[in-house]
C-alpha angles and dihedrals in degrees: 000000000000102000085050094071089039085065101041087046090052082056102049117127129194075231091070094047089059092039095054088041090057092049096045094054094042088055089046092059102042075055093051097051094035087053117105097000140095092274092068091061094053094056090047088061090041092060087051098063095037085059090042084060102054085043091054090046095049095047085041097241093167096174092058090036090048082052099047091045097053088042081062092058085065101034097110101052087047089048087064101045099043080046099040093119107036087048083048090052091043093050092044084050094049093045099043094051111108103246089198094063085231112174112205089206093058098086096042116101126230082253100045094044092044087059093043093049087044082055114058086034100058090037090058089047083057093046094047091047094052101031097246111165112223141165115204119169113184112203127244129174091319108080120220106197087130087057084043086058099058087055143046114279099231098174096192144144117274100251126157089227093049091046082041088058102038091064093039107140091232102035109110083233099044088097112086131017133300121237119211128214123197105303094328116077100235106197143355141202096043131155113232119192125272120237117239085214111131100190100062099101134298088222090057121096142204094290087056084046093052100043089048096046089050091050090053089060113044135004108261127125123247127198118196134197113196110223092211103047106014089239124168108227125174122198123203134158099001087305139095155225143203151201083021108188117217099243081061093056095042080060099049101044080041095060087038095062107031102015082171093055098070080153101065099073093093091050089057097046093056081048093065083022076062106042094041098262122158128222098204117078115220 
């Protein structure tokens, strides 16, 4: 045994570190997106016939052995098709991801990102006080020029009246959900994809569907008003919260657009303190 790993150890490359570190981290992620979805009961059921297989083999059932194996000719072809949504969503996730790196929020100023954030916050509050649905996904690394495509660029500056107006129940654009951009709001009236999740809520309409299902397939993060109650929702990663008060969403735009600025929360929240916002969704 011993001079086993003596031996593996002599042959060691740096090569083989940064191979098994490829391939760790490869398997931790494909455990990370299969957890807690319907993938992972499929590979429960998988392993079960896998073990059925080795138990037929050893007590010589050759009928049941004869059919698993023959089930395992065809694995792979099974594989994709029992799959075929969660590799979608893999892949989606793969080819949307900004290569670059580019980070929308580098080029914004402490000014510039303290009025944005002042912005959306005190135009939610708006929209939680007078029931006004809306549907706003601010971009992160994953770009989402193919959900851009399925709305109206806008390319405008961040303001409450123009998001006011946006959602509007009888503005033409007011259907749909609106992308940011940096400071500017990019589009608007676009359809983002509905989860397939059957556990969010049966209260919870098409607007909660679409921000979850965004949020599934890129990284972006999605604040909801409900139309009925008012209520504040965030999706992120494929899940979602409630009953989001506004001081939570001032930190989180706030860490989104000066993450080193850890500091400048207070300065924002005399900003909405100043202009009458509340920090308490309805």
């Amino acid at each position: 045994m011993l001079s086993s790993i003596q031996s593996i150890m002599s042959n060691f490359r740096p090569e083989d570190a940064l191979d098994i570190a490829i391939v760790s981290y490869i398997v931790y992620k494909m455990i990370g997106f299969i957890r807690e979805t319907r993938a992972m009961q499929l590979i429960r059921g998988l392993v079960i016939i896998i073990v059925a297989f080795f138990v037929s083999d050893i007590f010589n059932l050759y009928l049941l052995n004869w059919l698993l194996k023959s089930l395992f000719t065809m694995g792979l072809f099974a594989v994709v098709v029992l799959f075929q949504p969660e590799l979608r969503r893999a892949l989606e996730q793969v080819g949307r991801k900004n290569l670059m790196n580019t980070n929308s929020f580098r080029n914004i100023d402490k000014n510039k990102a303290v009025e944005t954030v002042d912005s959306l916050v005190s135009a939610i509050d708006d929209f939680s006080a007078t029931r006004t649905g809306a549907l706003i996904a601010i971009e992160r690394e994953t770009m989402l020029n193919d959900i851009i495509e399925t709305g109206v660029v806008v390319d405008a500056e961040i303001s409450i009246r123009l998001l006011g107006n946006l959602f509007y129940e009888g503005s033409p654009l007011h259907d749909g959900g609106v992308i940011i951009r940096g400071a500017r709001i990019h589009a608007a009236s676009c359809v983002f994809p509905l989860t397939e999740k059957k556990n969010i809520g049966r209260n919870l309409g098409t607007r909660h569907r679409a921000g979850v299902g965004l949020s599934e397939v890129c990284d972006a993060l999605i604040i909801i008003v409900s139309e009925e109650t008012g209520v504040v929702s965030i999706a992120e990663d494929g899940k979602i919260r409630r009953f989001v008060d506004l001081k939570t969403i001032e930190k989180m735009l706030l860490n989104m657009y000066l993450p080193s600025e850890r500091g400048m929360y207070g300065r924002v929240a005399k900003l909405v303190r100043r202009k009458g916002g509340k920090h308490d969704a309805k």
